[in-house]
Every structure is written in structure tokens, then in C-alpha cells.
C-alpha positions as CSV (number, residue, x, y, z in Angstrom):
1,X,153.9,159.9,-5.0
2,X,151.5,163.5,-5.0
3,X,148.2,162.3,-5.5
4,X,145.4,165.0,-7.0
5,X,141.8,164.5,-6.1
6,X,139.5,164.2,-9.6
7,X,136.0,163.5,-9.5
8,X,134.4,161.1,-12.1
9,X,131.0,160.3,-13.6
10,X,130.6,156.7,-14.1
11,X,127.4,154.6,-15.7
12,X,125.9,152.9,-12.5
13,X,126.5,149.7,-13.8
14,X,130.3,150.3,-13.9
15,X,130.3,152.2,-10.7
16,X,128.8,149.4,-8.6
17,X,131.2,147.1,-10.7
18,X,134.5,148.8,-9.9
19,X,133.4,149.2,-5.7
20,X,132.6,145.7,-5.9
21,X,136.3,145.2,-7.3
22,X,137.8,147.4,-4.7
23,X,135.7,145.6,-1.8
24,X,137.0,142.0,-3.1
25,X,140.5,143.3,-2.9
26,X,140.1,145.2,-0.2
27,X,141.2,148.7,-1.3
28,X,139.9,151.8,-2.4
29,X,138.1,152.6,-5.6
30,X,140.4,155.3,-6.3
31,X,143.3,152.3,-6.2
32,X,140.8,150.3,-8.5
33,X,140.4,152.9,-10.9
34,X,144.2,153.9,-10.7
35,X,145.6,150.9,-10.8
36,X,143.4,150.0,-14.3
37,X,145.0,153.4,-15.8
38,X,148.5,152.5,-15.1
39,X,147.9,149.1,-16.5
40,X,146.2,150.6,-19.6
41,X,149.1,153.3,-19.8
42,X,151.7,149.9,-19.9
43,X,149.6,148.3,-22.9
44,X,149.6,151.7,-24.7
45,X,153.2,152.3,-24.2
46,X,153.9,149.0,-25.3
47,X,152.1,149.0,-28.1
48,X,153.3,152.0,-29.6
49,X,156.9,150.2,-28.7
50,X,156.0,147.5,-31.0
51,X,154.5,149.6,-33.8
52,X,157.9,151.4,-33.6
53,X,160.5,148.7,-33.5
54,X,158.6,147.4,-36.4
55,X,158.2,150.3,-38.4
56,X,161.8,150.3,-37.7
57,X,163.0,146.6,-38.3
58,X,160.0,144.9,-39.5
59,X,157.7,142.2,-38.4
60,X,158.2,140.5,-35.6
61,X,158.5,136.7,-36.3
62,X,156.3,134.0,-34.9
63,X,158.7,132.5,-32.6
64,X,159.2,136.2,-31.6
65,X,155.8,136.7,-30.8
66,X,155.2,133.2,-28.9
67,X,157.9,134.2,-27.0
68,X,156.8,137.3,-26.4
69,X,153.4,136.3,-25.4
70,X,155.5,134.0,-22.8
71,X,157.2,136.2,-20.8
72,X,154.3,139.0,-20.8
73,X,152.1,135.8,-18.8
74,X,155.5,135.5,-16.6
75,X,155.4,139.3,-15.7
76,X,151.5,138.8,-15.0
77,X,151.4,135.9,-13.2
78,X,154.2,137.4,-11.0
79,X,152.5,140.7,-10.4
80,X,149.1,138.9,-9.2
81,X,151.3,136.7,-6.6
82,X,153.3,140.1,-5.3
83,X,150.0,141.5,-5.0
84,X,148.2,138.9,-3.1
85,X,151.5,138.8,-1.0
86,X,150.6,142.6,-0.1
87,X,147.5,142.0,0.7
């Protein structure tokens, strides 16, 4: 993947927050940071997917949703063990 240098101002607070992060896991801040913006990308993209399919075909249902809410814990819990597993 190309990679492009940026550079950031961040509040101190949240600057000593997200090295901390990146210390506990090990990696970079730039992977902190990234990895935060992909994740936020996901939720956006999704979200604009459900606003969508409803717009489309109307609400989803409650069953839909508990569901839904389900197998979105499934995909998380399984991306937290991969990325121990990498670590």
C-alpha cells in the first residue's frame, strides 16, 4: 500500500493519549491514528448503507437489528483476536 507523510496538530491531551495507545500495542502512532480512520471510514460507509437500504426498503425490523448488532460483535471480537495473534 503507498503511504504519504501528513503532519497533524493534535490537543496535548489527545497526543499523549494516542502514543500511549501505540506504546500499549506496540506500534506506531501513525498505525494508531490510521488504523482509527479506517475504522471510522467502516462506520461511515456503513451507515450510509443502512440509511440507503432503508430509504430504499424501509425500516429495518427488530429482530433485524438484534441480529445485526450480533454479527457486528462477531466481526469485532474476531478482529481484536487476529490482531493480538499479530502481535
Amino acid at each position: 500500500m503507498a503511504m504519504r507523510k501528513l503532519s497533524i496538530t493534535l490537543p496535548e491531551e489527545l497526543a499523549e493519549m494516542v502514543k500511549r495507545q501505540a506504546e500499549e500495542e506496540g506500534t506506531s502512532v501513525s498505525a494508531v491514528i490510521a488504523d482509527f480512520l479506517a475504522a471510522l471510514a467502516r462506520q461511515r460507509a456503513g451507515e450510509e448503507a443502512v440509511q440507503w437500504f432503508e430509504e430504499e426498503e424501509g425500516p429495518f425490523t427488530p429482530e433485524e437489528l438484534i441480529e445485526a448488532e450480533r454479527i457486528w460483535q462477531a466481526a469485532e471480537a474476531h478482529q481484536r483476536k487476529m490482531k493480538r495473534a499479530a502481535s
